[in-house]
C-alpha beads as a LAMMPS data file, in Angstrom:
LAMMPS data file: protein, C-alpha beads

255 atoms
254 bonds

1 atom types
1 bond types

-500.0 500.0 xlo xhi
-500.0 500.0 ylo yhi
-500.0 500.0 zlo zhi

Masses

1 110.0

Atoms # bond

1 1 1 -172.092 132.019 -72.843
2 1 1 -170.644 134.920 -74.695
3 1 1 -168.667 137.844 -73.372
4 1 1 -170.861 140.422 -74.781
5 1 1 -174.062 138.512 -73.383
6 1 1 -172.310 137.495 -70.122
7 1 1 -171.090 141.256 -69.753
8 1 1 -175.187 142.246 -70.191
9 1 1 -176.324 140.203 -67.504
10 1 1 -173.894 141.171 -64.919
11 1 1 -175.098 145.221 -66.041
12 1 1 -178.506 144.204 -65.581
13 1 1 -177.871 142.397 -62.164
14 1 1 -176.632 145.613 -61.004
15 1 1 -179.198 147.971 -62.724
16 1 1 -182.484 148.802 -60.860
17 1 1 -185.024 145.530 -60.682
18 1 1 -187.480 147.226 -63.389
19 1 1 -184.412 147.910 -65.513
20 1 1 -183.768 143.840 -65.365
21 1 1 -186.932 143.179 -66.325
22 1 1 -187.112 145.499 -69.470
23 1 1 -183.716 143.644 -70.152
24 1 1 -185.992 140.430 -69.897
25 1 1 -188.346 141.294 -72.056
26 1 1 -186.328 143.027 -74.529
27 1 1 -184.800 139.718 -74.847
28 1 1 -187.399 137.230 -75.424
29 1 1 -188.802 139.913 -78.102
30 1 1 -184.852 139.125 -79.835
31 1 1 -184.922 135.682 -79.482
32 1 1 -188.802 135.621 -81.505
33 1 1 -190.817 134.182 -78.679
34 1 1 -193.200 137.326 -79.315
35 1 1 -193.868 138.772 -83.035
36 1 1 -194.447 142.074 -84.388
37 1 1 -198.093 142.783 -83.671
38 1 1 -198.127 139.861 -81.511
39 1 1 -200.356 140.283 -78.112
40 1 1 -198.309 139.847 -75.266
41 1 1 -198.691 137.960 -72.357
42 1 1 -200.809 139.294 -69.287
43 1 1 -199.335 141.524 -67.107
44 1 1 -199.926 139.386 -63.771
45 1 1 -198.527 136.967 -65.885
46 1 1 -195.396 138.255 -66.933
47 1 1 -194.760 139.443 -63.443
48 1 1 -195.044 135.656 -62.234
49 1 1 -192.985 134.479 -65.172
50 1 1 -189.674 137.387 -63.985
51 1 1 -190.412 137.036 -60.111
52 1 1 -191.763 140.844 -59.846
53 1 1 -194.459 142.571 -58.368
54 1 1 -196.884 144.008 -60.741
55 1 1 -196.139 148.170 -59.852
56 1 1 -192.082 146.762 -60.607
57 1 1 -193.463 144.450 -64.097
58 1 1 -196.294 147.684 -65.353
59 1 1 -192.999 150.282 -64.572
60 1 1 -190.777 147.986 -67.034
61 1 1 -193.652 148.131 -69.625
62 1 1 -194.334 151.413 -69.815
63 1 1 -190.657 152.457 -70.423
64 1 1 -190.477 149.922 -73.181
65 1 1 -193.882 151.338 -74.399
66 1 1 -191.730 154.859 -74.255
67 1 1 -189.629 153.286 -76.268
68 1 1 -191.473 152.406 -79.337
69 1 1 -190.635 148.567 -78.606
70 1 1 -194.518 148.040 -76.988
71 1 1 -197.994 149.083 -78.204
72 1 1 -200.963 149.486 -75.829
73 1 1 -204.230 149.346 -77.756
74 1 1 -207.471 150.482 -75.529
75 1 1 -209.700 147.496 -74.908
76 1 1 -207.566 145.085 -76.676
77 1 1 -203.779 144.755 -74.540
78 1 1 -200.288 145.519 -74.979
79 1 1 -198.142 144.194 -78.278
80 1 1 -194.735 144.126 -79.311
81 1 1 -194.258 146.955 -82.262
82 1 1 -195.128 147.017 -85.602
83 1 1 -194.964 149.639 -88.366
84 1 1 -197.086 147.656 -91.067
85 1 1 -200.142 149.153 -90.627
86 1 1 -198.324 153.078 -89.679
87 1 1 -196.810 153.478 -92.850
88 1 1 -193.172 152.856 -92.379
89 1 1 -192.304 154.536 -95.561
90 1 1 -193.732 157.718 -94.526
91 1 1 -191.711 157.782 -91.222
92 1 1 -188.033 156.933 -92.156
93 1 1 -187.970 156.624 -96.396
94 1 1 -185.888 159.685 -97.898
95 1 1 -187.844 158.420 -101.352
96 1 1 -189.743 161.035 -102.481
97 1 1 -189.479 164.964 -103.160
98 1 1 -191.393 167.802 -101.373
99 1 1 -194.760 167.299 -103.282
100 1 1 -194.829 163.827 -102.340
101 1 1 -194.444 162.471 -105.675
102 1 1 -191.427 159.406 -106.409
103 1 1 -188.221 160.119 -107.514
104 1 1 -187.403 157.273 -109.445
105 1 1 -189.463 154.437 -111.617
106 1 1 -188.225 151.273 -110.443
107 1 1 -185.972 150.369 -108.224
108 1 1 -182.846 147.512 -109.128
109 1 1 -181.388 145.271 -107.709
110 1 1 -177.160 145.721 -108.280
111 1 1 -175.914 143.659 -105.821
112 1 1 -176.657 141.031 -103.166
113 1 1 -173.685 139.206 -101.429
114 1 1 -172.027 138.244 -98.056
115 1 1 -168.740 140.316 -96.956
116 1 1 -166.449 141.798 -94.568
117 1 1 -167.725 144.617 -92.806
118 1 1 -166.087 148.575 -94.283
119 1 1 -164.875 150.332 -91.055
120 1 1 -167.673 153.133 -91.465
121 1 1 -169.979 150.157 -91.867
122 1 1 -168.839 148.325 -88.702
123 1 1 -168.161 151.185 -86.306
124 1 1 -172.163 151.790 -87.133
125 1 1 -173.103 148.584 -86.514
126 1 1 -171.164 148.240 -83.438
127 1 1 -169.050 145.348 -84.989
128 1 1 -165.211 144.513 -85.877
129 1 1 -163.875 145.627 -89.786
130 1 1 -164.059 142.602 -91.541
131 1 1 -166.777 140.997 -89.614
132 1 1 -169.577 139.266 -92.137
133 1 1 -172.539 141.186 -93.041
134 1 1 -174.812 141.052 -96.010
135 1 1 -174.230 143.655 -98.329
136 1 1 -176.946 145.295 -101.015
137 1 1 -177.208 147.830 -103.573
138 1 1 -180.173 148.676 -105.052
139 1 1 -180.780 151.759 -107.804
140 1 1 -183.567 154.284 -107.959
141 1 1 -183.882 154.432 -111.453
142 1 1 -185.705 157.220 -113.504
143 1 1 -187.183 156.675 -116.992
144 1 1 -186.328 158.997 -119.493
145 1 1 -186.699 159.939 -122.962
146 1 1 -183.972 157.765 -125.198
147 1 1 -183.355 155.316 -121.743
148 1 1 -183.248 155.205 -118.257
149 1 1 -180.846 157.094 -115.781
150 1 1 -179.955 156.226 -111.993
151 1 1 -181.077 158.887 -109.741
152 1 1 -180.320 157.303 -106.382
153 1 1 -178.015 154.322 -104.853
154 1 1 -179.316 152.482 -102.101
155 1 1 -176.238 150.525 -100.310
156 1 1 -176.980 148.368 -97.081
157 1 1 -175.495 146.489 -94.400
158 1 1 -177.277 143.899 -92.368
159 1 1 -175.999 141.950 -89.540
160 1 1 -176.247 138.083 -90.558
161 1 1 -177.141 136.930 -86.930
162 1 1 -180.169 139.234 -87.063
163 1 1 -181.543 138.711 -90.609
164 1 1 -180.447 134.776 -91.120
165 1 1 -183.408 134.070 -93.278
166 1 1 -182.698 136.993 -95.917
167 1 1 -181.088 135.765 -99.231
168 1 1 -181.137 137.011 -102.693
169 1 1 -184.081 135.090 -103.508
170 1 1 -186.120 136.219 -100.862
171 1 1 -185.954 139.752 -101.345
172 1 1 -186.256 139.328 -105.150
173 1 1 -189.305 137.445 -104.689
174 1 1 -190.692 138.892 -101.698
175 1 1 -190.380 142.537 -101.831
176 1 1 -193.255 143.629 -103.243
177 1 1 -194.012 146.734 -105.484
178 1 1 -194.950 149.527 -102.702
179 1 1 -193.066 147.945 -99.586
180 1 1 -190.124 150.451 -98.119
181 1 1 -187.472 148.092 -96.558
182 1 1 -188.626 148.482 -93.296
183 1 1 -192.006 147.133 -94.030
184 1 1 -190.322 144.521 -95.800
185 1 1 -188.683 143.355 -92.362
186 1 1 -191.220 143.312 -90.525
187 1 1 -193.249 141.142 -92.677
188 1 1 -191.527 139.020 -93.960
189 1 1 -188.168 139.032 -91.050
190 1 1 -189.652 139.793 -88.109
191 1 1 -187.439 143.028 -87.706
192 1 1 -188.972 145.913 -86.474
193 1 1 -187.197 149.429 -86.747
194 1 1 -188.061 151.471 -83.796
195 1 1 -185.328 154.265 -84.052
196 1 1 -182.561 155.602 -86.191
197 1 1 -179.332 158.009 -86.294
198 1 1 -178.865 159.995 -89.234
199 1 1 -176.245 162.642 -91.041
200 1 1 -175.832 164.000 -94.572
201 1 1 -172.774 165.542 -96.767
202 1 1 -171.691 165.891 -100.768
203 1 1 -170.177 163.167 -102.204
204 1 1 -168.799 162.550 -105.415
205 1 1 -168.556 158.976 -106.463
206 1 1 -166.066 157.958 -108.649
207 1 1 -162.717 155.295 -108.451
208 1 1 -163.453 152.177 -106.447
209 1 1 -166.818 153.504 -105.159
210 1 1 -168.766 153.766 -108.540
211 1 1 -166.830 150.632 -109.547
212 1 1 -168.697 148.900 -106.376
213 1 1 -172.010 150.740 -106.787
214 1 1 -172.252 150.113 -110.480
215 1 1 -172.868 153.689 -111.401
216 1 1 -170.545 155.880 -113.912
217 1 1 -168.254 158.198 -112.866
218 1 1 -168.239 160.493 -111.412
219 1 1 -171.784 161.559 -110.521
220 1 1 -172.193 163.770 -107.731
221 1 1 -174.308 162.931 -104.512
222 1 1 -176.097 163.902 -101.638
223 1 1 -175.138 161.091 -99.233
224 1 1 -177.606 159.997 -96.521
225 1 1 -176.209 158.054 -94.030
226 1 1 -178.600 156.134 -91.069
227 1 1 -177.654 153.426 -88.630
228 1 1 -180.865 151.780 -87.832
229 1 1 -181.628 150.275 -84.688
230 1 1 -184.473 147.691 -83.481
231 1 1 -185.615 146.700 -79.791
232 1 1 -183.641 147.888 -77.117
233 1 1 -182.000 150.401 -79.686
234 1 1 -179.505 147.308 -80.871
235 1 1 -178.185 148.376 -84.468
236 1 1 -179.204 146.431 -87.146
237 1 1 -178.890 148.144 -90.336
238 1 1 -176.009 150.772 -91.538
239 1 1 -177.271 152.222 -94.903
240 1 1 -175.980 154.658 -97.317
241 1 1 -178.454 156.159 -99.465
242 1 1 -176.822 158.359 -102.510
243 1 1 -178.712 160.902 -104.323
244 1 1 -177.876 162.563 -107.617
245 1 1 -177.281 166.071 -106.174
246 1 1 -178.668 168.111 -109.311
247 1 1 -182.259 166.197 -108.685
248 1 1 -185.117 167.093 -107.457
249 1 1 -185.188 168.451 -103.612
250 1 1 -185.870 165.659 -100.889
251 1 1 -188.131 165.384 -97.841
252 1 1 -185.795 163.747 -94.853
253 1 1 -187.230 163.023 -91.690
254 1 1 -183.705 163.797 -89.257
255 1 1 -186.074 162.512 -85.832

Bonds

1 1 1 2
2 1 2 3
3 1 3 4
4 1 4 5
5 1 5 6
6 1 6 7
7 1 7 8
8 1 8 9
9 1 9 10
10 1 10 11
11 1 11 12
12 1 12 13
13 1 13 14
14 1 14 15
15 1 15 16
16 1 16 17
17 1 17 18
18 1 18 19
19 1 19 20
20 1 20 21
21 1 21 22
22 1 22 23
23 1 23 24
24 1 24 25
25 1 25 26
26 1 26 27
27 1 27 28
28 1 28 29
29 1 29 30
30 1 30 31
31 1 31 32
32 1 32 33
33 1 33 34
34 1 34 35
35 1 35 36
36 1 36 37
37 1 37 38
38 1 38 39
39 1 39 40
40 1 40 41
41 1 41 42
42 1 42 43
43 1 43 44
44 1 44 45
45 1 45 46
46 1 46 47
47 1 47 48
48 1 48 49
49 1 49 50
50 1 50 51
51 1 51 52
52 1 52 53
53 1 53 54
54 1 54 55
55 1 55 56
56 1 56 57
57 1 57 58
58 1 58 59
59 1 59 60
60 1 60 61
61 1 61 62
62 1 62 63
63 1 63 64
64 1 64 65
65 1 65 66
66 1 66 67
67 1 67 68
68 1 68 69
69 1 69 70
70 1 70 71
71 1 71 72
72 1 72 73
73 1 73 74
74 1 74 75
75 1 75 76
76 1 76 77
77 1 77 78
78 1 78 79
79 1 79 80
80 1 80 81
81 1 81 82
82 1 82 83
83 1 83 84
84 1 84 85
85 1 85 86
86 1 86 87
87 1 87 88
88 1 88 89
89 1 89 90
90 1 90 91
91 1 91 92
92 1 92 93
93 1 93 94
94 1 94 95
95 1 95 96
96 1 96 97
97 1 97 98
98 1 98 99
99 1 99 100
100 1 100 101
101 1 101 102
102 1 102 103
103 1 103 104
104 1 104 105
105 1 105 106
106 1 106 107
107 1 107 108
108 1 108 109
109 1 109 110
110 1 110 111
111 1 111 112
112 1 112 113
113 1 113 114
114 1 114 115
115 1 115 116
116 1 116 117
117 1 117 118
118 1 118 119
119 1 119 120
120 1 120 121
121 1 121 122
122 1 122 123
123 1 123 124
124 1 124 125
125 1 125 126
126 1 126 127
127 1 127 128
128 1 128 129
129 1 129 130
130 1 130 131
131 1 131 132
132 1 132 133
133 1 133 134
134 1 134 135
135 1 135 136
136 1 136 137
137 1 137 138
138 1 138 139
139 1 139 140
140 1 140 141
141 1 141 142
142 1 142 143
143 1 143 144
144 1 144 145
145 1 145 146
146 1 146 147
147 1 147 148
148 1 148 149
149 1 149 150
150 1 150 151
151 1 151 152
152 1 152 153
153 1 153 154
154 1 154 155
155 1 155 156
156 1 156 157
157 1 157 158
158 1 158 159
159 1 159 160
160 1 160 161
161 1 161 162
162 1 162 163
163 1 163 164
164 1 164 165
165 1 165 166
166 1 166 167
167 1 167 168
168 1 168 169
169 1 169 170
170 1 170 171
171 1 171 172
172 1 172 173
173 1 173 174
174 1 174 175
175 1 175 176
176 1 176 177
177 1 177 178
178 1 178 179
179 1 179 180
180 1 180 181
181 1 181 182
182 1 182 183
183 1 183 184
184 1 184 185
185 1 185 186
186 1 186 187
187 1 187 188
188 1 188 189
189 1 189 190
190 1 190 191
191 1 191 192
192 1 192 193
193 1 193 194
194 1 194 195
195 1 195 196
196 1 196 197
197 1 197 198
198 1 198 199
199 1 199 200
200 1 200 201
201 1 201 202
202 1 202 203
203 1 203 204
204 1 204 205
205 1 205 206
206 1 206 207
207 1 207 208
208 1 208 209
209 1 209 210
210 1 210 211
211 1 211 212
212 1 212 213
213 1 213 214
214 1 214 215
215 1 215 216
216 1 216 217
217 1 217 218
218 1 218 219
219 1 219 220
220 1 220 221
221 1 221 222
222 1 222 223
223 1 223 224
224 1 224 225
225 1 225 226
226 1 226 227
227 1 227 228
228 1 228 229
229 1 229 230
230 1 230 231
231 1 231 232
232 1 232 233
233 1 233 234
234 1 234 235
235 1 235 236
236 1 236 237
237 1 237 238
238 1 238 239
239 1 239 240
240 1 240 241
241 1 241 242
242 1 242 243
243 1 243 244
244 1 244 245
245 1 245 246
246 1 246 247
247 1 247 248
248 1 248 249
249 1 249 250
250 1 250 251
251 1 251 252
252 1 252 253
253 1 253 254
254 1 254 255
């Protein structure tokens, strides 16, 4: 067994017995036995299955229901989360100005790899410098008369163990037209976002960093940066979003 999962179970032996069995759940839900939108088991069930009594089992649920990481639906049950149908996009993109309309045509793929970990990167993740993690840059490009000009720089980092299906190919052919990355996840990953953290500063990118983003120097930036985290608030996703600072204004969703 791992440390990090050996030092888990011996703080959830000592936490409070609904505590453990949130811990349970949240677990199965990483390991995939139960899909976003997926029904979950019945209560009296799930009580059997951790050795609880159902007032200790309906306690665990409705923290993780608190939580974002359940869904009750009246009449129907309790499911594990999903954003599909709640527009994603709307809660956590950083896409589109004031009035709602999109700040860019198309959006580009500039770079898809495997790498070590940057230190801002891995202290948001929760990880070692240099520890693998997929990398991508995408650009928010804007169409304009005599060519096309990059308004925005999307730059990610994904923790392998979490997203082991996602390669180039799949998000090229996958990702379709309207999806926000989140949605995209969900779908097609079967990572759900349920919180984030977020800040924002000026940046000016030039030297190595427009080198690695593929943009020219220098272009000045207002530089979004969001840790996002899935069940049992576990970071998942460090991303830098960069936005040409003379553009239009931006709706940003800090909750």
């Amino acid at each position: 067994m791992k440390r990090e999962n050996r030092d888990a179970q011996q703080t959830a032996e000592r936490s409070p017995l609904y505590l453990q069995v949130r811990e349970i759940i949240l677990g199965r839900l990483r390991s995939g036995e139960w899909h976003p939108g997926e029904r979950m088991p019945p209560e009296m069930t799930l009580a059997a299955e951790t050795g609880v009594s159902l007032g200790t089992l309906r306690r665990a649920v409705e923290m993780l229901v608190g939580e974002g990481v359940l869904e009750r639906r009246q009449g129907a049950g309790t499911f594990a989360a999903t954003f599909q149908k709640k527009g994603y996009a709307n809660r956590f993109q950083v896409f589109e100005s004031l009035d709602g309309t999109p700040r860019f045509d198309i959006r580009r793929l500039a770079r898809f790899e495997r790498c070590g970990a940057p230190s801002e990167a891995a202290a948001g993740l929760g990880i070692r410098e240099g520890d693998e993690v997929i990398h991508i840059v995408r650009h928010m490009v804007r169409r304009e008369a005599g060519g096309e000009r990059v308004t925005g720089v999307d730059e990610l980092f994904l923790l392998p163990e979490v997203f082991p299906e996602l390669t180039e190919l799949l998000f090229l052919t996958r990702f379709a037209e309207n999806d926000s990355l989140y949605k995209f996840y969900d779908r097609e990953l079967g990572v759900v976002i349920t919180s984030q953290k977020c800040s924002i500063r000026y940046e000016c990118l030039e030297g190595e960093t427009a080198e690695r983003l593929a943009v020219k120097a220098p272009m000045p930036v207002l530089r979004f940066s969001r840790t996002s985290m899935t069940w049992g608030r576990r970071p998942v996703e460090y991303r830098i979003y960069r936005s040409d600072a003379f553009n239009s204004k931006i709706s940003f969703d800090l909750s």
